[in-house]
N, CA, C and O atoms as a GROMACS GRO file, in nm:
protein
  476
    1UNK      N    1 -19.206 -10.146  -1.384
    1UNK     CA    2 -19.283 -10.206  -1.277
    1UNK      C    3 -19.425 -10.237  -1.319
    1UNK      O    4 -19.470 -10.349  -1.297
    2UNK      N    5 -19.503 -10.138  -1.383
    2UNK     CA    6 -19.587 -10.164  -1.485
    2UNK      C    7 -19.623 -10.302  -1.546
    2UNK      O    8 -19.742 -10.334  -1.548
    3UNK      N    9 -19.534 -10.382  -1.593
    3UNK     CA   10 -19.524 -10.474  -1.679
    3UNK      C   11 -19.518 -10.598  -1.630
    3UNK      O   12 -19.544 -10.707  -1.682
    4UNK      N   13 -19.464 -10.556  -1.480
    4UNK     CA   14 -19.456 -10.685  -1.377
    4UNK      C   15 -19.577 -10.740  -1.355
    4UNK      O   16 -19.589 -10.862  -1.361
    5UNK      N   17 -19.723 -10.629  -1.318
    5UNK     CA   18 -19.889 -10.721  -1.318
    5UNK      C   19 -19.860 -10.785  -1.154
    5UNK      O   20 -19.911 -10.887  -1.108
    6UNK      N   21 -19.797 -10.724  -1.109
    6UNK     CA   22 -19.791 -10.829  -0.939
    6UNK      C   23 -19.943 -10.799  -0.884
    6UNK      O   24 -20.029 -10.718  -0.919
    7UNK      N   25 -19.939 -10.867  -0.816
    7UNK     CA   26 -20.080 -10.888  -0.785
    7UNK      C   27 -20.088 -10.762  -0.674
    7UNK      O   28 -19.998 -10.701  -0.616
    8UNK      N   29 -20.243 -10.749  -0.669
    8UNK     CA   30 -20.292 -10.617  -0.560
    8UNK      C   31 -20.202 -10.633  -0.393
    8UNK      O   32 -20.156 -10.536  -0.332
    9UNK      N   33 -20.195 -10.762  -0.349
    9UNK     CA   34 -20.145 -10.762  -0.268
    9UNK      C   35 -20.014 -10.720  -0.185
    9UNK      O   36 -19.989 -10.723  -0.064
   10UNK      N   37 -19.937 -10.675  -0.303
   10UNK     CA   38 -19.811 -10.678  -0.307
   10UNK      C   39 -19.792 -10.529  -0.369
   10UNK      O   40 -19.828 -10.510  -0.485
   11UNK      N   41 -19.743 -10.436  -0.300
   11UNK     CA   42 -19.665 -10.277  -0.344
   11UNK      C   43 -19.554 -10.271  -0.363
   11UNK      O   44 -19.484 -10.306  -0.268
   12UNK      N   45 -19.473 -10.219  -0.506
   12UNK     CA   46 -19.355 -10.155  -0.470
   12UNK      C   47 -19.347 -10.022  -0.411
   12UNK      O   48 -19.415  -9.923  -0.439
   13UNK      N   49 -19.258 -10.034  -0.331
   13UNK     CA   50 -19.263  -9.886  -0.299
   13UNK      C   51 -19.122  -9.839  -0.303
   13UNK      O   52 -19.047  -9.876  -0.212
   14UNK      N   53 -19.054  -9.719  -0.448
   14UNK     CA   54 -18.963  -9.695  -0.473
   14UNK      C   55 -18.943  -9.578  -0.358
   14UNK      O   56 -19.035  -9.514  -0.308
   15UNK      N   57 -18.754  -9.559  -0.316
   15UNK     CA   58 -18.775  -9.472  -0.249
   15UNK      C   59 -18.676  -9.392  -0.323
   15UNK      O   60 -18.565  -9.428  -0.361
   16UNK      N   61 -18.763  -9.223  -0.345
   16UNK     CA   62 -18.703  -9.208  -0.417
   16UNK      C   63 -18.570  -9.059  -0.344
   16UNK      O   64 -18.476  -8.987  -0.379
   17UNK      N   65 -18.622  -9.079  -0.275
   17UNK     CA   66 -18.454  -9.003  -0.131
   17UNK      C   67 -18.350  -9.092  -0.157
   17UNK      O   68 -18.242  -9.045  -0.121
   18UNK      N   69 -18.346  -9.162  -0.188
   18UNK     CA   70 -18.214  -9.284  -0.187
   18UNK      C   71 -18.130  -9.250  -0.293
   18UNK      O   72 -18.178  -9.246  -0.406
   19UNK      N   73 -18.039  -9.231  -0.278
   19UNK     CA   74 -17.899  -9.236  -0.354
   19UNK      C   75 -17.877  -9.354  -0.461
   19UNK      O   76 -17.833  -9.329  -0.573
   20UNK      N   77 -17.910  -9.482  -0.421
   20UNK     CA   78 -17.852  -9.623  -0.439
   20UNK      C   79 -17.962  -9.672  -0.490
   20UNK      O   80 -17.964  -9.795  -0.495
   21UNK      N   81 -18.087  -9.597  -0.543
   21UNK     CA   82 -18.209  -9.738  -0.623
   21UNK      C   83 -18.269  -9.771  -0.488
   21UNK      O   84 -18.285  -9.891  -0.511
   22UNK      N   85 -18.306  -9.759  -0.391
   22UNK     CA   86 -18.375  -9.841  -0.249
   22UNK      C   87 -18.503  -9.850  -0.285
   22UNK      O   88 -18.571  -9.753  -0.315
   23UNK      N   89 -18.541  -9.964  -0.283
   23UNK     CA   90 -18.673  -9.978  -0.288
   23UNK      C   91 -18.730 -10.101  -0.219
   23UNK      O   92 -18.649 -10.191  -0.200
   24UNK      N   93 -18.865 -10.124  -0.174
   24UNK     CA   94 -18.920 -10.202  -0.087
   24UNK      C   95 -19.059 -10.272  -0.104
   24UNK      O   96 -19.156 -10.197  -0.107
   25UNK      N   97 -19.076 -10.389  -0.116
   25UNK     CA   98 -19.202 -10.482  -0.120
   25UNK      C   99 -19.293 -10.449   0.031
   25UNK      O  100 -19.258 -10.452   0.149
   26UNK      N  101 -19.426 -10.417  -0.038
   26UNK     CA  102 -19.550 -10.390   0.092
   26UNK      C  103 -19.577 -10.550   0.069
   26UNK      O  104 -19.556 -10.579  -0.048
   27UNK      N  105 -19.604 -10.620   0.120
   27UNK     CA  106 -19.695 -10.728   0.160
   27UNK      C  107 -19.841 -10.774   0.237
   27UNK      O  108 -19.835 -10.821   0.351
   28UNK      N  109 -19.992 -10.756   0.157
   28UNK     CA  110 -20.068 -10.792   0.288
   28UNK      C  111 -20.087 -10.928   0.288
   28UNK      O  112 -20.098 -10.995   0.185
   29UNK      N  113 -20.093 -10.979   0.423
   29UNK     CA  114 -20.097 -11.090   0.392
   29UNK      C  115 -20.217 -11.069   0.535
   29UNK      O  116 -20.213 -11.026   0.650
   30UNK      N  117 -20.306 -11.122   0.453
   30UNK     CA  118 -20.471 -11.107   0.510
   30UNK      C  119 -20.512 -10.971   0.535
   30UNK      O  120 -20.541 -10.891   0.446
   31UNK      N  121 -20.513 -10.947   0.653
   31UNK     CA  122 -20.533 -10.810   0.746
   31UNK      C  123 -20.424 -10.759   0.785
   31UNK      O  124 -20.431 -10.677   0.876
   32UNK      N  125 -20.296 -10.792   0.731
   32UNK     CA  126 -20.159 -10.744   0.783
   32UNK      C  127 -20.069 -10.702   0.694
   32UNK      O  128 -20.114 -10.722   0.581
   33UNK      N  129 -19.953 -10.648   0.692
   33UNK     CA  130 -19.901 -10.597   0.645
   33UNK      C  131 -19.716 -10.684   0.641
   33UNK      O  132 -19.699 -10.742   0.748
   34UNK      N  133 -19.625 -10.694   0.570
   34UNK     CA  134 -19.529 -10.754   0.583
   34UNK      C  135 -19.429 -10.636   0.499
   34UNK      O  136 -19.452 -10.622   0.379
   35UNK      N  137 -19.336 -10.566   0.553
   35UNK     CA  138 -19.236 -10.509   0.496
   35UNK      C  139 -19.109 -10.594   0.451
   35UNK      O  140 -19.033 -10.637   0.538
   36UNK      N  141 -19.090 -10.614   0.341
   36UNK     CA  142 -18.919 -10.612   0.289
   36UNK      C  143 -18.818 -10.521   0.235
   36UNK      O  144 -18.812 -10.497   0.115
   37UNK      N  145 -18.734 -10.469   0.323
   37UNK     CA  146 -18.635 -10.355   0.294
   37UNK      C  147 -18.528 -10.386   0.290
   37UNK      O  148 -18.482 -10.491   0.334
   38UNK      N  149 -18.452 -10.273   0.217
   38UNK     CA  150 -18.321 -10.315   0.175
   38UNK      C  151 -18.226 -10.259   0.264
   38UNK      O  152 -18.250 -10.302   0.377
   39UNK      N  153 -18.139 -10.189   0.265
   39UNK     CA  154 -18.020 -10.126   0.329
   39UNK      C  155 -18.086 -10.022   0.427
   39UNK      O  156 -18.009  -9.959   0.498
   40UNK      N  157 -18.229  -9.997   0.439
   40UNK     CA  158 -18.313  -9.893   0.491
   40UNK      C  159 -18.312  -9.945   0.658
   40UNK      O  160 -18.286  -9.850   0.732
   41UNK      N  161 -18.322 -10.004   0.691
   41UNK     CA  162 -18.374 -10.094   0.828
   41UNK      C  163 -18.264 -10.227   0.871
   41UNK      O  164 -18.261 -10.338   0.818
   42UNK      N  165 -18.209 -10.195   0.941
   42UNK     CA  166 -18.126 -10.335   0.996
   42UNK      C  167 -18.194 -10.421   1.163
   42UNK      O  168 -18.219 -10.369   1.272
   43UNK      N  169 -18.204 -10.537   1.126
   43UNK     CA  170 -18.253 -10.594   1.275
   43UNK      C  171 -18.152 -10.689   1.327
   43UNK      O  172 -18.182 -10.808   1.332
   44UNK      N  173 -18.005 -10.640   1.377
   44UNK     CA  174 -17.935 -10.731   1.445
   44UNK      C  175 -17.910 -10.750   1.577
   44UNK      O  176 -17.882 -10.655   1.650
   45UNK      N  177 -17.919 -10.898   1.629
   45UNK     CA  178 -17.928 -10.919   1.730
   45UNK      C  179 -17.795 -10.912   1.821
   45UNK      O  180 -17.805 -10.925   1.943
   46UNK      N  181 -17.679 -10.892   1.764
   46UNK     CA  182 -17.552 -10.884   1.839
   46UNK      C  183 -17.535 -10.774   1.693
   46UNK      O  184 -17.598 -10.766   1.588
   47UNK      N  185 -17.403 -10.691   1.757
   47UNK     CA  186 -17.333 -10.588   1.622
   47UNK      C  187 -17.253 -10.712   1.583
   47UNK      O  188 -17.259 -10.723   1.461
   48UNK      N  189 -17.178 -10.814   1.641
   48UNK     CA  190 -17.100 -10.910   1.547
   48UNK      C  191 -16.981 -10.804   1.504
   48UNK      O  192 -16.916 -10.736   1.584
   49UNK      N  193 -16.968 -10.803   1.362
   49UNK     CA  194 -16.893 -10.736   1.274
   49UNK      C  195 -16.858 -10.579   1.305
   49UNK      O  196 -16.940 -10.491   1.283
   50UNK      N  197 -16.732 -10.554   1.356
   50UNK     CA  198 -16.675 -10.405   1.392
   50UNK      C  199 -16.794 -10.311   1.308
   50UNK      O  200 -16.883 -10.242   1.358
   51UNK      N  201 -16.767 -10.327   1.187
   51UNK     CA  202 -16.885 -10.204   1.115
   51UNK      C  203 -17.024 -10.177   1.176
   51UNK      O  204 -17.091 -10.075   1.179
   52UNK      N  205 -17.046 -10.310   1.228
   52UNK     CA  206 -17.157 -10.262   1.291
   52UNK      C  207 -17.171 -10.209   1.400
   52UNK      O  208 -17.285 -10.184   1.439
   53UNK      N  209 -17.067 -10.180   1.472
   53UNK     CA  210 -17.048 -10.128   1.618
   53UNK      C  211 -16.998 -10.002   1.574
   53UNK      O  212 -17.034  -9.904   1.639
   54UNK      N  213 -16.896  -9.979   1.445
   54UNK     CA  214 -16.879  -9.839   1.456
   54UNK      C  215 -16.977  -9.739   1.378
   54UNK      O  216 -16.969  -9.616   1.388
   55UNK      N  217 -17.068  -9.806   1.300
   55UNK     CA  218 -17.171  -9.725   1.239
   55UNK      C  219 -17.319  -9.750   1.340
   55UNK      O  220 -17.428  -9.730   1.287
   56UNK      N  221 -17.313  -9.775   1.426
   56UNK     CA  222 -17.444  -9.821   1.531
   56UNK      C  223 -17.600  -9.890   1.468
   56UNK      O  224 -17.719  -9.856   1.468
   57UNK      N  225 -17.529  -9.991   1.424
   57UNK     CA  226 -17.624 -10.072   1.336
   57UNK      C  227 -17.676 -10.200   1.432
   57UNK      O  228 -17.727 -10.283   1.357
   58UNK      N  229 -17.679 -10.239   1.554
   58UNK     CA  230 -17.690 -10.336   1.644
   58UNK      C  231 -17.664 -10.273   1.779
   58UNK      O  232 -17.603 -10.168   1.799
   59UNK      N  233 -17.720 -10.354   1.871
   59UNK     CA  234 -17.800 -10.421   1.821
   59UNK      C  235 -17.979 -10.363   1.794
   59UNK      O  236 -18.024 -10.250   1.810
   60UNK      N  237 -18.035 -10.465   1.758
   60UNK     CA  238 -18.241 -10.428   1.746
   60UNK      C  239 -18.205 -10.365   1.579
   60UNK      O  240 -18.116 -10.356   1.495
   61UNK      N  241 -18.357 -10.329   1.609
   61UNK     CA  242 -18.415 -10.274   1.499
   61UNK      C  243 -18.303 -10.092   1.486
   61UNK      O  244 -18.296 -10.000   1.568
   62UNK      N  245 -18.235 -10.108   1.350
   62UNK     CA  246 -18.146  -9.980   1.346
   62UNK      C  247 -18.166  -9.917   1.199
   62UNK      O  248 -18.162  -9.981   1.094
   63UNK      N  249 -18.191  -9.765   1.215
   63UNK     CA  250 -18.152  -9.730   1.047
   63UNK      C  251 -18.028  -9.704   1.049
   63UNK      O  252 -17.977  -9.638   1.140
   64UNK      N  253 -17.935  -9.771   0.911
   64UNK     CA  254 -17.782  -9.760   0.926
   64UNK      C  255 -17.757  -9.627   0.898
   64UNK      O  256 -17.807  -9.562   0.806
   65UNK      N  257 -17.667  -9.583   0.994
   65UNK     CA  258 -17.587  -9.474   1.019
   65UNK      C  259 -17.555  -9.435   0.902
   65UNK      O  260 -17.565  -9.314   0.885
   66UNK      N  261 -17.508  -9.515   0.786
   66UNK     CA  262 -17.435  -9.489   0.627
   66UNK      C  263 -17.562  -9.472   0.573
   66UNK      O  264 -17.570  -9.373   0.501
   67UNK      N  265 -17.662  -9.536   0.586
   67UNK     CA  266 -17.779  -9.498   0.480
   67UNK      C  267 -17.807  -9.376   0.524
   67UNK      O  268 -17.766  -9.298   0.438
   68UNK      N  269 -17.856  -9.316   0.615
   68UNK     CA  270 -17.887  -9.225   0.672
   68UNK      C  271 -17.830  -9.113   0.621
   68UNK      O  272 -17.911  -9.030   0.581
   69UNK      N  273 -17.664  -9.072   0.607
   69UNK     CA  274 -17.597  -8.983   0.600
   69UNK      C  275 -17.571  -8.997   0.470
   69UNK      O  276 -17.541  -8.886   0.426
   70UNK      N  277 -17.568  -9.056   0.410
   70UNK     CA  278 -17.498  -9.087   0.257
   70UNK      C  279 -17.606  -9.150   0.160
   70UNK      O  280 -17.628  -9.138   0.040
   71UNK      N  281 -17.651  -9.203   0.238
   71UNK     CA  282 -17.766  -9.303   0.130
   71UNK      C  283 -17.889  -9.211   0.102
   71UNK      O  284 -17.967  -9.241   0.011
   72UNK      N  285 -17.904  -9.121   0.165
   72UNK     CA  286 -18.016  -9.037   0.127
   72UNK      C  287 -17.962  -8.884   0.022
   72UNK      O  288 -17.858  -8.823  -0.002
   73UNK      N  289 -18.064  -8.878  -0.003
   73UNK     CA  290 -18.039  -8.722  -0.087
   73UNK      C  291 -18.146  -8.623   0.024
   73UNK      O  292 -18.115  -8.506   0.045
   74UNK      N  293 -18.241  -8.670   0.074
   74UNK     CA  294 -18.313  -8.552   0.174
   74UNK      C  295 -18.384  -8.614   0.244
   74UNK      O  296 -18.499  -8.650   0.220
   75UNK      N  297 -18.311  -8.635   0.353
   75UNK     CA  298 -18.337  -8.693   0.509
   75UNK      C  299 -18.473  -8.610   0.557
   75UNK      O  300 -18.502  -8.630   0.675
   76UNK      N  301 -18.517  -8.564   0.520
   76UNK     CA  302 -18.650  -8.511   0.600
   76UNK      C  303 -18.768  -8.566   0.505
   76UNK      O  304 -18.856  -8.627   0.566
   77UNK      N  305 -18.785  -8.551   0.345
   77UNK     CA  306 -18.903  -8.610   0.306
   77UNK      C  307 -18.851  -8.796   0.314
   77UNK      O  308 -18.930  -8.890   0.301
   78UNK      N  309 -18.728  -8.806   0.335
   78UNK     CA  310 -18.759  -8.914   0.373
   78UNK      C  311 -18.823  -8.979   0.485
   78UNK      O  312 -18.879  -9.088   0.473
   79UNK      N  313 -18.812  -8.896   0.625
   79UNK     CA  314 -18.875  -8.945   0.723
   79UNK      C  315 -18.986  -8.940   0.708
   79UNK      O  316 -19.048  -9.042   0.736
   80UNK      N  317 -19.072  -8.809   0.653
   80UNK     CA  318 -19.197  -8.794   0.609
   80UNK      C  319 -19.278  -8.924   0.546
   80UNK      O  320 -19.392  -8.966   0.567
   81UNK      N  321 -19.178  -8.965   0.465
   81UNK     CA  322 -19.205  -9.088   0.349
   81UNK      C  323 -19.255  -9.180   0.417
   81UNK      O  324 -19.370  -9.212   0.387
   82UNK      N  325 -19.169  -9.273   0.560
   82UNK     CA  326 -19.146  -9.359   0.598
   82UNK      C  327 -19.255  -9.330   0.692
   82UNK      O  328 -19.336  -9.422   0.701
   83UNK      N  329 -19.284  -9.206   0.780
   83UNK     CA  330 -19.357  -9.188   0.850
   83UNK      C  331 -19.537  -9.225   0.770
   83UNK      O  332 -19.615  -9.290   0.841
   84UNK      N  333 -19.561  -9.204   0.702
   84UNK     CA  334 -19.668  -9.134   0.606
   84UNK      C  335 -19.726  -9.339   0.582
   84UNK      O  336 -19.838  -9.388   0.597
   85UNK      N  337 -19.610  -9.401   0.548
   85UNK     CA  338 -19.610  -9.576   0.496
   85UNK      C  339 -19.649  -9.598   0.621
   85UNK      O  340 -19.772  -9.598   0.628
   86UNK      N  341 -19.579  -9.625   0.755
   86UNK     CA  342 -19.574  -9.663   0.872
   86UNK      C  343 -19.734  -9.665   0.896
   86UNK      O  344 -19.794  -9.770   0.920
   87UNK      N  345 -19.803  -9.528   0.887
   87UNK     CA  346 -19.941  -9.522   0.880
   87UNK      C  347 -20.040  -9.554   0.826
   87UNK      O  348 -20.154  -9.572   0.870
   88UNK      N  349 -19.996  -9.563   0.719
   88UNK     CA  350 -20.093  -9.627   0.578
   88UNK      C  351 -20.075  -9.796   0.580
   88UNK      O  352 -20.167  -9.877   0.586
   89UNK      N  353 -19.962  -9.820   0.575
   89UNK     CA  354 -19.949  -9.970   0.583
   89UNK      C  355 -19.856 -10.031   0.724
   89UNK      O  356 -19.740 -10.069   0.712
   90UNK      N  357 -19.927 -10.032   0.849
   90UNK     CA  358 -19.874 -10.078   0.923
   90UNK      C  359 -19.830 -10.251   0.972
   90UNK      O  360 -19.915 -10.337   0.996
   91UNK      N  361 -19.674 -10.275   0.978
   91UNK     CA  362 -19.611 -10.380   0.927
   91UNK      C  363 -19.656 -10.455   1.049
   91UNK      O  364 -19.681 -10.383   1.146
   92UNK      N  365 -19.675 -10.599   1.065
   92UNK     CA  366 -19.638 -10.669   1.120
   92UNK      C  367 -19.528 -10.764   1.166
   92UNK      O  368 -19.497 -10.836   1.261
   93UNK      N  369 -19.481 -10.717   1.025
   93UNK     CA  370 -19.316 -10.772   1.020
   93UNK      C  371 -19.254 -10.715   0.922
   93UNK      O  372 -19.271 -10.684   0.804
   94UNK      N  373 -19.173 -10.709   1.011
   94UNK     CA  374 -19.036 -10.632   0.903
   94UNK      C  375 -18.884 -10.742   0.840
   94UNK      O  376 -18.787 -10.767   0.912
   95UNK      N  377 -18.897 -10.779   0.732
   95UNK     CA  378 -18.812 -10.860   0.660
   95UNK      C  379 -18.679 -10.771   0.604
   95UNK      O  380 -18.671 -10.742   0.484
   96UNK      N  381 -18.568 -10.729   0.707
   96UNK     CA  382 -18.464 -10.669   0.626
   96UNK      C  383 -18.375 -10.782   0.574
   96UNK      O  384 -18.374 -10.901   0.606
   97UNK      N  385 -18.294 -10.708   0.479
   97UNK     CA  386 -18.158 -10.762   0.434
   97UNK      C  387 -18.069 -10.809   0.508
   97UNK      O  388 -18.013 -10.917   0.488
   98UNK      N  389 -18.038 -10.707   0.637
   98UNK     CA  390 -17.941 -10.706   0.690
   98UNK      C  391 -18.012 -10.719   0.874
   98UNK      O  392 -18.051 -10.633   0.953
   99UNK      N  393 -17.997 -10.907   0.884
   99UNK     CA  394 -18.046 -10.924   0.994
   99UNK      C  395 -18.135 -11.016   1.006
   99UNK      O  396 -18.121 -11.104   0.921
  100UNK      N  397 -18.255 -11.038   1.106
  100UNK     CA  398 -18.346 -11.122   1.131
  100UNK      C  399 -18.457 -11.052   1.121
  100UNK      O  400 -18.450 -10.930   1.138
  101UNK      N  401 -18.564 -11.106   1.096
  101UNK     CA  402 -18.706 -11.057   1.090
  101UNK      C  403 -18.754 -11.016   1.229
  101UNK      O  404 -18.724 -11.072   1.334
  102UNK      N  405 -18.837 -10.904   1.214
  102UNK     CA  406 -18.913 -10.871   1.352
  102UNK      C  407 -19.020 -10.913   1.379
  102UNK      O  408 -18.978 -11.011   1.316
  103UNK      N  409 -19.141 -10.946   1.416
  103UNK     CA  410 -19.292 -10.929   1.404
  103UNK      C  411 -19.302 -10.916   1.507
  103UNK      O  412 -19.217 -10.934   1.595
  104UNK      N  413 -19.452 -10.865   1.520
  104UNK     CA  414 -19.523 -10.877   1.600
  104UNK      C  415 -19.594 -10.756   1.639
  104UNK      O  416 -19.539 -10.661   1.584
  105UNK      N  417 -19.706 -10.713   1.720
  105UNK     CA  418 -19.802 -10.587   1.674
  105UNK      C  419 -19.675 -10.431   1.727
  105UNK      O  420 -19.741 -10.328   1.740
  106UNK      N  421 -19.552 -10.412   1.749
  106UNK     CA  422 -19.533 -10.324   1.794
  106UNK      C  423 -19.414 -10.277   1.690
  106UNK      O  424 -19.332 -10.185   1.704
  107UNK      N  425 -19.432 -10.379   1.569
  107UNK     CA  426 -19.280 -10.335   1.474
  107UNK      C  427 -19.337 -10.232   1.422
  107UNK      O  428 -19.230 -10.187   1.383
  108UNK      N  429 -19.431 -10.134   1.379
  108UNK     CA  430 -19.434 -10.011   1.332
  108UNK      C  431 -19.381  -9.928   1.457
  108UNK      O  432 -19.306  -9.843   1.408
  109UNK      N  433 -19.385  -9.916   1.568
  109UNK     CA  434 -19.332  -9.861   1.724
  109UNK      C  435 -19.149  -9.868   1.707
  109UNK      O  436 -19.069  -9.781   1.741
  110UNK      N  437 -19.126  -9.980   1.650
  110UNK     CA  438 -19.003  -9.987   1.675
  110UNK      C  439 -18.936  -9.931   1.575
  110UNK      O  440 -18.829  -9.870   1.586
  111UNK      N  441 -19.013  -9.954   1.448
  111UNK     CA  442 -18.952  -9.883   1.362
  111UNK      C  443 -18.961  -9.695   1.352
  111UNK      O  444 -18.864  -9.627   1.320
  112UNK      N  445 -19.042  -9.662   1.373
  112UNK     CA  446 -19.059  -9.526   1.395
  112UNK      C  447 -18.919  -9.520   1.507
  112UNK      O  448 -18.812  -9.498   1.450
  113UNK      N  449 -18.912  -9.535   1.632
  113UNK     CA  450 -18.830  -9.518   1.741
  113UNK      C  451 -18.693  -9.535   1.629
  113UNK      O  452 -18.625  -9.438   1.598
  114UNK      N  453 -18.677  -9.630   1.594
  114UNK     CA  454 -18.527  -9.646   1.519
  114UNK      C  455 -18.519  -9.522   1.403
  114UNK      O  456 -18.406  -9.478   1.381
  115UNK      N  457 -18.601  -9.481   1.348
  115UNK     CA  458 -18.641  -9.399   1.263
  115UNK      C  459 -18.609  -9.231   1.357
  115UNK      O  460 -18.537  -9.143   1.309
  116UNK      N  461 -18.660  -9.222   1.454
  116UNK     CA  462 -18.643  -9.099   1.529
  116UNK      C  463 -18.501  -9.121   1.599
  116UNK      O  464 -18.448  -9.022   1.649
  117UNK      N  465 -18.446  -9.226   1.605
  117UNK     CA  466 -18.316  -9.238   1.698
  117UNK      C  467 -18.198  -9.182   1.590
  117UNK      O  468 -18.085  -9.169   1.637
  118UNK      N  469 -18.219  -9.147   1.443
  118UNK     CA  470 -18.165  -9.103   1.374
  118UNK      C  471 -18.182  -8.951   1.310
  118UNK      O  472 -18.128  -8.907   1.209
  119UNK      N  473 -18.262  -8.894   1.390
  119UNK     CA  474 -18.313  -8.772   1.348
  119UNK      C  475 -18.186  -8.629   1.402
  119UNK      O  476 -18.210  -8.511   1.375
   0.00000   0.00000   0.00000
């Protein structure tokens, strides 16, 4: 990551609770903040797809049920983790993988809430 030279604007932030490599781009873009996550955060607007109805991934802002239970190695410094970012770099938008983008001033709110709805 070192070698990459990305500019100040831009954080990786490895997570290192994750089972699977998870890791996530900070973004400021001016005075704001832009999250891109991977399998960590889902924002779907219908569940659509059975999996997502039987792992409670939809609809809104969801941490997947599988990441959660499986995808982590220690569900508590991870919340810590996420909690600790949430504060330090609060998102204006959240760019997942899996779903549509959120913005707007209350996606650190929502994400914490989705974050505690898995505790």
């Amino acid at each position: 990551l070192e070698a990459a030279k990305l500019p100040k604007e831009i954080l990786v932030q490895e997570v290192p609770e994750s089972r699977a490599g998870e890791g996530w781009l900070l973004i400021r873009e001016n005075a704001a903040w832009v999250w891109l996550v991977g399998d960590a955060f889902f924002h779907l607007e219908t569940a659509g797809h059975w999996s997502n109805r039987l792992f409670d991934n939809a609809p809104g802002c969801k941490v997947s049920r599988v990441f959660w239970w499986g995808g982590l190695r220690n569900r508590t410094a991870y919340y810590q983790r996420v909690e600790t970012l949430l504060e330090q770099y609060p998102p204006l938008a959240l760019i997942p993988c899996h779903g549509t983008p959120l913005t707007g001033k209350a996606v650190s709110q929502v994400m914490y809430h989705a974050l505690s709805q898995r505790r």
